[in-house]
Biotite code that builds the C-alpha atoms (Angstrom):
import biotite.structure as struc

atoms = struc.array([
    struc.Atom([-27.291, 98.321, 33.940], chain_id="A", res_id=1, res_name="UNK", atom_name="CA", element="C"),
    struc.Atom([-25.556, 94.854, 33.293], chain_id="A", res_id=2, res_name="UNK", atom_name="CA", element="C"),
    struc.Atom([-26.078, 92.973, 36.996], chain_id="A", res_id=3, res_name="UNK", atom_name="CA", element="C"),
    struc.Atom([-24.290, 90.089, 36.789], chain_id="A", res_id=4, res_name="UNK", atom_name="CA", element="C"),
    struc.Atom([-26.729, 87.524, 39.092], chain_id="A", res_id=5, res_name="UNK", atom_name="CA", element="C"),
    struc.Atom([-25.393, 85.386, 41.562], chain_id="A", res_id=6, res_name="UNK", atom_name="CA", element="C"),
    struc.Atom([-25.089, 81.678, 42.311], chain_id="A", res_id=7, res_name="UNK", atom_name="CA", element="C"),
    struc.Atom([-27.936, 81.387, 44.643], chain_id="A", res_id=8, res_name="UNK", atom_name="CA", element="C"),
    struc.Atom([-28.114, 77.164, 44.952], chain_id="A", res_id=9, res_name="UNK", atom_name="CA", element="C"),
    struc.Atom([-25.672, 74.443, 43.621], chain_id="A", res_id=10, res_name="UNK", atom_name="CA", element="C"),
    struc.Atom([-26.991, 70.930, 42.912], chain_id="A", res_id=11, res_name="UNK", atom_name="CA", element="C"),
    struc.Atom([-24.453, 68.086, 43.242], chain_id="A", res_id=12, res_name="UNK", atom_name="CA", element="C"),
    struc.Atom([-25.573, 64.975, 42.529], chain_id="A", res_id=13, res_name="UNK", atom_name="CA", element="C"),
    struc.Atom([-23.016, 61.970, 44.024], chain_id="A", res_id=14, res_name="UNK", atom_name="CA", element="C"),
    struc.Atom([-23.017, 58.160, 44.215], chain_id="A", res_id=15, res_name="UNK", atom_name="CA", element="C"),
    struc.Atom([-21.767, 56.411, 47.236], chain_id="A", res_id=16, res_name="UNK", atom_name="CA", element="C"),
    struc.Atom([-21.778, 53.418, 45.274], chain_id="A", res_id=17, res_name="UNK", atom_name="CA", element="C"),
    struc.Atom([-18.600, 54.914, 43.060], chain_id="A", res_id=18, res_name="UNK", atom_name="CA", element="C"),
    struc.Atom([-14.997, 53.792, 43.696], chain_id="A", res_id=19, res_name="UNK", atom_name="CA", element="C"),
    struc.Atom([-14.114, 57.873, 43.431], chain_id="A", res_id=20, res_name="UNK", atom_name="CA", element="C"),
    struc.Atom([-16.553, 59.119, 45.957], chain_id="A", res_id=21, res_name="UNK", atom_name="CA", element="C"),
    struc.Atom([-14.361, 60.268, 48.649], chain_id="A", res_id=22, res_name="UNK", atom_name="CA", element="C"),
    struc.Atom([-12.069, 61.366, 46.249], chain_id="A", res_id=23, res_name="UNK", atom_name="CA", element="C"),
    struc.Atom([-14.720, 63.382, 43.862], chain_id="A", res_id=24, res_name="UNK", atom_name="CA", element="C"),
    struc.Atom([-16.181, 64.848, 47.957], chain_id="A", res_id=25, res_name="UNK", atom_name="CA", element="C"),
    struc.Atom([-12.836, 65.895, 48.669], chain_id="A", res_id=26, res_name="UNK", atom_name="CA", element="C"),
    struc.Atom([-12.711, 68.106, 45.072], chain_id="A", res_id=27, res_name="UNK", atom_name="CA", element="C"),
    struc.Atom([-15.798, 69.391, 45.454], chain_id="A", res_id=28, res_name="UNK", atom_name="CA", element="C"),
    struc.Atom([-15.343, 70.966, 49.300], chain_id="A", res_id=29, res_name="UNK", atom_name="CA", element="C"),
    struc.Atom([-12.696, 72.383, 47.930], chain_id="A", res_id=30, res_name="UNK", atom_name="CA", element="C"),
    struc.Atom([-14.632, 74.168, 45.282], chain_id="A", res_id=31, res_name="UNK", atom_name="CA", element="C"),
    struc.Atom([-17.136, 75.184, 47.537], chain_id="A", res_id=32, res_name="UNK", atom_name="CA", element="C"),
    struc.Atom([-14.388, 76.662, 49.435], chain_id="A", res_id=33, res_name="UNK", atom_name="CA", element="C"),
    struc.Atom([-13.132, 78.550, 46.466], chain_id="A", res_id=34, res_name="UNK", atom_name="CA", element="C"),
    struc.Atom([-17.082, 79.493, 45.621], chain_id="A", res_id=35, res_name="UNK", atom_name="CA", element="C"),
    struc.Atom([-17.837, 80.838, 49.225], chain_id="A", res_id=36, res_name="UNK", atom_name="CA", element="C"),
    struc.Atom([-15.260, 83.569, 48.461], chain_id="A", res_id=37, res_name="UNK", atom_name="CA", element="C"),
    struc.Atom([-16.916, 84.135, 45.347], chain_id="A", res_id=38, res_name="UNK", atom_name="CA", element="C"),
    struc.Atom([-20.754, 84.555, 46.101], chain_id="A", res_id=39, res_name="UNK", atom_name="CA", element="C"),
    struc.Atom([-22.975, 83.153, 48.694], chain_id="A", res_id=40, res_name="UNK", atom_name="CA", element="C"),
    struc.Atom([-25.046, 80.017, 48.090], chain_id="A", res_id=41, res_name="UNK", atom_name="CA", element="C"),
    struc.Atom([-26.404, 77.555, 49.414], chain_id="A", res_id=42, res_name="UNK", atom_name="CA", element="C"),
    struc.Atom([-24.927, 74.009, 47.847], chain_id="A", res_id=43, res_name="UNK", atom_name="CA", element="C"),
    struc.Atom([-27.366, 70.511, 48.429], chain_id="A", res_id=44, res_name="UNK", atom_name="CA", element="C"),
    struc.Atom([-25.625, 67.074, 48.070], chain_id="A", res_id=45, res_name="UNK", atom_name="CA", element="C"),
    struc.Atom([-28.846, 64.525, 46.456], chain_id="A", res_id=46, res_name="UNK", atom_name="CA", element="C"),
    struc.Atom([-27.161, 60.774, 46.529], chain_id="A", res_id=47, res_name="UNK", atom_name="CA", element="C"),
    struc.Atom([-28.838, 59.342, 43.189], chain_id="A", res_id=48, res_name="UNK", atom_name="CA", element="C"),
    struc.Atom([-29.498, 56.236, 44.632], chain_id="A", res_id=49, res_name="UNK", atom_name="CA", element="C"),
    struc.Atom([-31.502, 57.518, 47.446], chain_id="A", res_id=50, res_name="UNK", atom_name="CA", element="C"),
    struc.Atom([-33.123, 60.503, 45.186], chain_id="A", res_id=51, res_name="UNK", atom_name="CA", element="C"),
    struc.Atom([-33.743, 58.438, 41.725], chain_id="A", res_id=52, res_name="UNK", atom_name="CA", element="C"),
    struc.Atom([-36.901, 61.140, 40.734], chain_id="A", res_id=53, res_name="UNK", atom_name="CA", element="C"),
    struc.Atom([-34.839, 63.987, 41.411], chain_id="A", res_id=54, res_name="UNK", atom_name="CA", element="C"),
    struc.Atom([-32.376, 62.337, 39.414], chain_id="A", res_id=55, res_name="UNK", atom_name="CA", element="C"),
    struc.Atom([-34.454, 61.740, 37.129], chain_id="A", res_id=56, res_name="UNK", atom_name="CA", element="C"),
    struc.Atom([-36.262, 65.314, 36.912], chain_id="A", res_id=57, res_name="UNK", atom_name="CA", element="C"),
    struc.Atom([-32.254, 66.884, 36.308], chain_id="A", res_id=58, res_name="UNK", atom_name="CA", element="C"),
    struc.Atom([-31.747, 64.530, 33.658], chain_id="A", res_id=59, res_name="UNK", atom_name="CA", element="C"),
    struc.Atom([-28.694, 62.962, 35.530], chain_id="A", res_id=60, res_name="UNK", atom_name="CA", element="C"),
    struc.Atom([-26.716, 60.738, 33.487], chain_id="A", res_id=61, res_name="UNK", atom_name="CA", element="C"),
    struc.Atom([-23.419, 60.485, 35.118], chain_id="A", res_id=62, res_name="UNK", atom_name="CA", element="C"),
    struc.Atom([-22.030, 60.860, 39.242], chain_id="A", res_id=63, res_name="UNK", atom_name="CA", element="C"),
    struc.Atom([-20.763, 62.927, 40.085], chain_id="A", res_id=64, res_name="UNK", atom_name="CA", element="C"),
    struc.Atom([-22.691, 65.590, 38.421], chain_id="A", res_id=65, res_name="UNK", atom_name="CA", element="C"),
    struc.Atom([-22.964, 69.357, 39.690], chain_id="A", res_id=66, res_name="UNK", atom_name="CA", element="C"),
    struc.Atom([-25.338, 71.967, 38.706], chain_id="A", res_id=67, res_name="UNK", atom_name="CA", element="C"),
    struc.Atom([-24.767, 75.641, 39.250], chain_id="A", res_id=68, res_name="UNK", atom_name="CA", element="C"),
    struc.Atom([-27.800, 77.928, 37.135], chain_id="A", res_id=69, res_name="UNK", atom_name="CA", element="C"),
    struc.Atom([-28.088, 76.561, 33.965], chain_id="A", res_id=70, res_name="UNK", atom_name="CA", element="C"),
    struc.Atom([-24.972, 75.142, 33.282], chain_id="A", res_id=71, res_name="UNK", atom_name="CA", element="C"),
    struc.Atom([-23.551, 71.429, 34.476], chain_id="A", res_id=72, res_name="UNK", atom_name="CA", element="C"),
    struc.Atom([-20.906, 69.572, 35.152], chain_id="A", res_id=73, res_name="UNK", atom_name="CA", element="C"),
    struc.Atom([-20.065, 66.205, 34.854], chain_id="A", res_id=74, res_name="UNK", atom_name="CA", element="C"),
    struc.Atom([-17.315, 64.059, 36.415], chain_id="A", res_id=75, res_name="UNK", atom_name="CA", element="C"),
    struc.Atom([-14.103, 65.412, 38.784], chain_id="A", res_id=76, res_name="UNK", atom_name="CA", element="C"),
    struc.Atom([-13.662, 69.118, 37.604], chain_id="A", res_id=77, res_name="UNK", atom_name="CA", element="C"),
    struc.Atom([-10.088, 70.699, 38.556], chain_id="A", res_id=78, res_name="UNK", atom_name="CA", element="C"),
    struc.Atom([-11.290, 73.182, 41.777], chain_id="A", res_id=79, res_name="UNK", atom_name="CA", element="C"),
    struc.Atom([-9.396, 76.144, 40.132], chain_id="A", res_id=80, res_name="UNK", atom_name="CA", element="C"),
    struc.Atom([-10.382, 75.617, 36.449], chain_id="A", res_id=81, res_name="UNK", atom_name="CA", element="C"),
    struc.Atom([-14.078, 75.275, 37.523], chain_id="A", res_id=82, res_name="UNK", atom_name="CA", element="C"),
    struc.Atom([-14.108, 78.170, 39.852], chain_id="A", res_id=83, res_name="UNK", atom_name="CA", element="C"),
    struc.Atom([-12.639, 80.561, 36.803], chain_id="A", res_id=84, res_name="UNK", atom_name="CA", element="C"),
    struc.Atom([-15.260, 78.880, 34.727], chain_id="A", res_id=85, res_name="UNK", atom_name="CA", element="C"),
    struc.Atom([-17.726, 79.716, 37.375], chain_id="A", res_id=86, res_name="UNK", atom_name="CA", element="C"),
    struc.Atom([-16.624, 83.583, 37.161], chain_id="A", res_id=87, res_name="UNK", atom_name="CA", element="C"),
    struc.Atom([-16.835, 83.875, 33.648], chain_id="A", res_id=88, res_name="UNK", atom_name="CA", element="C"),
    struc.Atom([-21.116, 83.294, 34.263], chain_id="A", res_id=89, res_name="UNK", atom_name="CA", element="C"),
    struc.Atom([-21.417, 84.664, 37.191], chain_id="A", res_id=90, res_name="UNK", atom_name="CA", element="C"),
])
């Protein structure tokens, strides 16, 4: 049986310190909105600056940066091109 597994955590890793951060926040609620339909998860904003080893540990080389499984994504993703993206691994 193919079983298609589930998003069960998101990682998104921000910087306050960025001239888009409201801006990128705004995006990504409204992926998470667009998720939540999709699949329940759990999603965990990590500020670089206050989490530099976790940073560090997920290899984090650009803000904002958001991890769902194995795959990432870096910078200000449109909400409805991600989220197709997003179904194609799911």
């Amino acid at each position: 049986m193919n079983k298609k597994k589930t998003i069960q955590k998101i990682l998104l890793f921000t910087d306050n310190d960025t001239a888009y951060f409201k801006t990128e926040l705004g995006t990504f609620k409204k992926i998470v909105q667009l998720l939540a339909k999709m699949s329940p998860f759990k999603i965990e904003t990590i500020n670089i600056a206050n989490a530099p080893d976790l940073a560090r540990q997920y290899k984090i080389e650009a803000s904002p940066t958001l991890i769902a499984k194995d795959w990432r994504f870096i910078g200000e993703p449109d909400p409805e091109e991600f989220v197709s993206t997003i179904e194609e691994i799911i």
